[in-house]
C-alpha positions as CSV (number, residue, x, y, z in Angstrom):
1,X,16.1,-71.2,-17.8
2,X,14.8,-70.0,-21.2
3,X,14.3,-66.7,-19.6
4,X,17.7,-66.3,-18.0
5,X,19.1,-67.1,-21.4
6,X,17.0,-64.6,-23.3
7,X,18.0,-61.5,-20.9
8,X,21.7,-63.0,-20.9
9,X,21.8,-62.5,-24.5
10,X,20.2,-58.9,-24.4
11,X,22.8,-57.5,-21.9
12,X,25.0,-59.0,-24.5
13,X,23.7,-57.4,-27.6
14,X,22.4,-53.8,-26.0
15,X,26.2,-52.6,-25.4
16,X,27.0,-52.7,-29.0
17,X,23.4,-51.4,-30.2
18,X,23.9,-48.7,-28.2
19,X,27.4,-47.3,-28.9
20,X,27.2,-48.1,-33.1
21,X,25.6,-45.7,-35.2
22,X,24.6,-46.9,-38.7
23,X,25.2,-44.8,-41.7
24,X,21.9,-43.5,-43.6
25,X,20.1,-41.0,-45.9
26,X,23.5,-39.5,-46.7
27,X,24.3,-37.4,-49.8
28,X,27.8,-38.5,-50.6
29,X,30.2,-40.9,-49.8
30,X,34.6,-40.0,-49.6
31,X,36.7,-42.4,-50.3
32,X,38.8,-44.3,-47.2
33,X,41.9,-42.5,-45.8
34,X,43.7,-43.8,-42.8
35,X,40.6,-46.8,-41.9
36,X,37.9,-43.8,-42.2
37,X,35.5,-42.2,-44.6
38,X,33.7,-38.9,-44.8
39,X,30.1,-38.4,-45.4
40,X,28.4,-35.8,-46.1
41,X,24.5,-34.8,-45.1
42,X,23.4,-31.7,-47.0
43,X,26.1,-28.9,-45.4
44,X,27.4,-31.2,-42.9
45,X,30.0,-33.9,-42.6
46,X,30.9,-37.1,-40.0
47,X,33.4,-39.8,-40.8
48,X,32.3,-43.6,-40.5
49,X,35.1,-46.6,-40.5
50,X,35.5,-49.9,-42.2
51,X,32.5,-51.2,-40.3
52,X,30.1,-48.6,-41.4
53,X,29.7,-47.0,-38.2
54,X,29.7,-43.5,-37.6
55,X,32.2,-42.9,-35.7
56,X,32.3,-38.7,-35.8
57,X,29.0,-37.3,-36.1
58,X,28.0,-34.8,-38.3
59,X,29.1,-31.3,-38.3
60,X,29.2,-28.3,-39.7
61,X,33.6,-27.1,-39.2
62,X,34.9,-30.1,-41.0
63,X,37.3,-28.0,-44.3
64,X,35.8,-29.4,-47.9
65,X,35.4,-27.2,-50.9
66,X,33.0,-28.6,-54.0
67,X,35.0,-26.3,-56.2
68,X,38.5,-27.7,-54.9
69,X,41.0,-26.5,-56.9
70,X,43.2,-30.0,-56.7
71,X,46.6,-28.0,-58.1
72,X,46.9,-26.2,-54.8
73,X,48.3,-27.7,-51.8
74,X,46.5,-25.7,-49.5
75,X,42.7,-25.3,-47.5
76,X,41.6,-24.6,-51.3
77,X,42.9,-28.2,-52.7
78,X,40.4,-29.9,-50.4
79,X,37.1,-31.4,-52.2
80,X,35.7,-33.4,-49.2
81,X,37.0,-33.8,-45.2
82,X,40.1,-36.5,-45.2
83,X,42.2,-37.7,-42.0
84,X,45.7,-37.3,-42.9
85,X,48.5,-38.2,-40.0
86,X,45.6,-39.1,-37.6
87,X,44.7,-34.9,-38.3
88,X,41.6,-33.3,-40.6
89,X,40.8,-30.2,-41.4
90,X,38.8,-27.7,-39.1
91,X,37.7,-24.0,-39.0
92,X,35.7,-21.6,-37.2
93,X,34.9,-17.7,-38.1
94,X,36.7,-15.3,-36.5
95,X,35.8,-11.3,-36.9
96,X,34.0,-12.8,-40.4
97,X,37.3,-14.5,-41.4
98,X,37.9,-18.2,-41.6
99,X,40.8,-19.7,-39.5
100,X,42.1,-23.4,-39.3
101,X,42.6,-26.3,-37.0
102,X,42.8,-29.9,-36.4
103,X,40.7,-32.6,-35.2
104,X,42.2,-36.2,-34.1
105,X,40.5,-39.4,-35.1
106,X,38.0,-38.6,-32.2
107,X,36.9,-35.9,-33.3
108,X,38.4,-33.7,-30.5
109,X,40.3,-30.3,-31.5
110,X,43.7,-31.0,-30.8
111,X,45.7,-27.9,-32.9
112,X,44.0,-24.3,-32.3
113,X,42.4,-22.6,-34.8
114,X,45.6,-20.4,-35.8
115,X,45.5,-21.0,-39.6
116,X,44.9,-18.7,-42.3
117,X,46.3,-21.2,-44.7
118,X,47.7,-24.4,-44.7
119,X,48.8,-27.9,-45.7
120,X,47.9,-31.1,-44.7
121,X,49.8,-33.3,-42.9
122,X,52.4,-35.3,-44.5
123,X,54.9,-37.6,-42.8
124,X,54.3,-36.1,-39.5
125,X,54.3,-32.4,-40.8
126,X,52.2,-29.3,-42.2
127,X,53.4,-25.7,-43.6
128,X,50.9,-22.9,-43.2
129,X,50.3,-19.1,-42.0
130,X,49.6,-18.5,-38.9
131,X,48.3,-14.8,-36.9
132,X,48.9,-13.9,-33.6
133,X,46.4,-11.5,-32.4
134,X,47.4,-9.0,-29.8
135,X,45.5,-6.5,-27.7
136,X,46.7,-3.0,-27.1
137,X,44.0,-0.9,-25.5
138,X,41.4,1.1,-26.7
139,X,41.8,4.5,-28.6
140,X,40.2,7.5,-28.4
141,X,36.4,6.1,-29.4
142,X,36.6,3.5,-27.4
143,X,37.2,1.0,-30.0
144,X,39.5,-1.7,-29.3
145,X,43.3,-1.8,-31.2
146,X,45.0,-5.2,-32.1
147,X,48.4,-6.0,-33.1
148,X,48.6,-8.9,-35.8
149,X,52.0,-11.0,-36.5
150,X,52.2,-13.2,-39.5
151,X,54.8,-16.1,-40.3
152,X,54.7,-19.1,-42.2
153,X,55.7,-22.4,-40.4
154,X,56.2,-26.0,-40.5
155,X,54.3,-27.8,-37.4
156,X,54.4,-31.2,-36.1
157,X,51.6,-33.2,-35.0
158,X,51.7,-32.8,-31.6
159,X,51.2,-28.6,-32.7
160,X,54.4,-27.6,-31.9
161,X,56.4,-24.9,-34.3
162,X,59.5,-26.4,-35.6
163,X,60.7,-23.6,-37.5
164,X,59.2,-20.3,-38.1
165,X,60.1,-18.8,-41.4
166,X,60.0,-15.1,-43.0
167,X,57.4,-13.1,-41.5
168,X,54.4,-12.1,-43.5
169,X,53.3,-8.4,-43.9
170,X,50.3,-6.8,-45.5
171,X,47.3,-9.4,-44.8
172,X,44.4,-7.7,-44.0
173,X,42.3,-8.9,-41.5
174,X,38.8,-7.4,-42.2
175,X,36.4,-9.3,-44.3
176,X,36.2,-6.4,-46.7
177,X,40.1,-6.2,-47.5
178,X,40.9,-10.0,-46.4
179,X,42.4,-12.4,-48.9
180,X,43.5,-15.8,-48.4
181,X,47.4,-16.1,-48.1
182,X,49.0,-18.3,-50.2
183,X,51.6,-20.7,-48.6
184,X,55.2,-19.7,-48.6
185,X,56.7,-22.8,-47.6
186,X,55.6,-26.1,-48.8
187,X,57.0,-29.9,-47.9
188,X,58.8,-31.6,-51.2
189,X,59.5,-34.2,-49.6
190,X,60.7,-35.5,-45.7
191,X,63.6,-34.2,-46.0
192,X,63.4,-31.3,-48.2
193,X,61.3,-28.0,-47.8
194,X,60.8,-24.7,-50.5
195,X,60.7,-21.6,-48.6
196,X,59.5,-18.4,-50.8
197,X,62.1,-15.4,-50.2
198,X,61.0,-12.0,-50.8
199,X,62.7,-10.9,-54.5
200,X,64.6,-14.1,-54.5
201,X,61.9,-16.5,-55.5
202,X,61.8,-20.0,-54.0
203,X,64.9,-21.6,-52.2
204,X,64.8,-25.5,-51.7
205,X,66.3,-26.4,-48.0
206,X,67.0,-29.7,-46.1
207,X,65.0,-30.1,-43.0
């Protein structure tokens, strides 16, 4: 009977032990955002919740910036990985350049990486840049020719484009000439949006 009630508590206790991950040997700790906390393992980051259990292992795309310019509302404002609206951060290297994307609290990619700049969310909203890349053959070396388009947006959660604002022109997409864009439309408030118009300066509009 003593035996039944040992292997009874086991089954029990095995489920848990197996799907918690304790926290350890980490290099910093972020504060709590949204019931989760990033930490951060040399180059790498995960996020653990109020229980202490990792909950989004470590890796290496998670957006943070240890020279985070906190002024900016853009990718260079962020010092260390945050969920805001259920969405952090992501990028990956494209032809050398760094593009942008979200992850959801599970750490799945739920907004492509189509960012050259951009927000985060705020009240179910970002602004940012994003490039459309197009293919148009090959020319006469046999290199292959791409198209880029450029507007500045504001995007809801679920990564559709509510409004598409002025097109961009004259970003450079090799690593040699690249800059990073700044944002020409920015979120005052929930209601209220600036939009930077060529020679005009910035125009405030309700959404």
């Amino acid at each position: 009977m003593k035996n039944m009630f040992l292997v009874s508590l086991m089954i029990l206790v095995t489920p848990i032990s197996a799907y918690s991950q304790s926290v350890k040997a980490i290099d910093e700790i972020a504060p709590f955002n949204e019931g989760l906390a990033a930490v951060r393992k040399g180059n790498q980051w995960g996020f653990m919740d109020t229980q202490g259990n990792l909950v989004i292992d470590f890796r290496s795309d998670l957006v943070w910036n240890k020279e985070a310019d906190i002024s900016k509302k853009d990718v260079e404002a962020i010092r260390y990985p945050i969920f805001k609206d259920g969405m952090c951060l992501v990028q990956k290297i494209e032809d050398e350049i760094p593009v942008y994307g979200f992850i959801d609290t599970k750490g799945d990619l739920v907004i492509e990486h189509q960012f050259l700049n951009v927000s985060q969310f705020n009240n179910g909203y970002t602004t940012g840049v994003v490039f459309e890349k197009v293919f148009r053959g090959n020319n006469e070396f046999n290199l292959k020719i791409y198209d880029f388009k450029f507007h500045d947006v504001l995007m809801n959660t679920s990564g559709e484009i509510e409004e598409f604002f002025d097109r961009r022109y004259h970003i450079q997409m090799t690593k040699r000439r690249y800059e990073l864009p700044s944002l020409h439309a920015k979120l005052l408030l929930p209601n209220l949006i600036a939009v930077k118009v060529k020679d005009q300066g910035w125009e405030v509009r309700k959404l």
